[in-house]
C-alpha positions in Angstrom: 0.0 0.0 0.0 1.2 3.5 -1.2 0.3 6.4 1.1 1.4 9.9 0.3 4.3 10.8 3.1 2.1 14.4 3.3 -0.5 12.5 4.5 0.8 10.2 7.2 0.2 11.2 10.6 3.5 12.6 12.9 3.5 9.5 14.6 4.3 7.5 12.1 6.8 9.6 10.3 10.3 8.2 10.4 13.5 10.4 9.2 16.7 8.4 8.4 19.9 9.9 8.4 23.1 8.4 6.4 26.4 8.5 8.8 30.0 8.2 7.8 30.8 6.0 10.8 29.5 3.1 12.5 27.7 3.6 15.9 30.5 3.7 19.0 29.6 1.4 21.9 28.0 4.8 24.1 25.5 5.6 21.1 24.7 2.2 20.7 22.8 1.6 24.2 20.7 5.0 24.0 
């Protein structure tokens, strides 16, 4: 199912950010 991302409520909005590194131990268990 396609859904317009305009029309999906906050909650189920999820951003995804590329990173040039892997997770450190520390950021891992937040």
């Amino acid at each position: 199912m396609l859904v317009e991302f305009s029309e999906l409520p906050e909650t189920a909005r999820i951003w995804i950010y590329q990173a040039d590194r892997n997770f450190n131990s520390e950021e891992l268990q937040e």
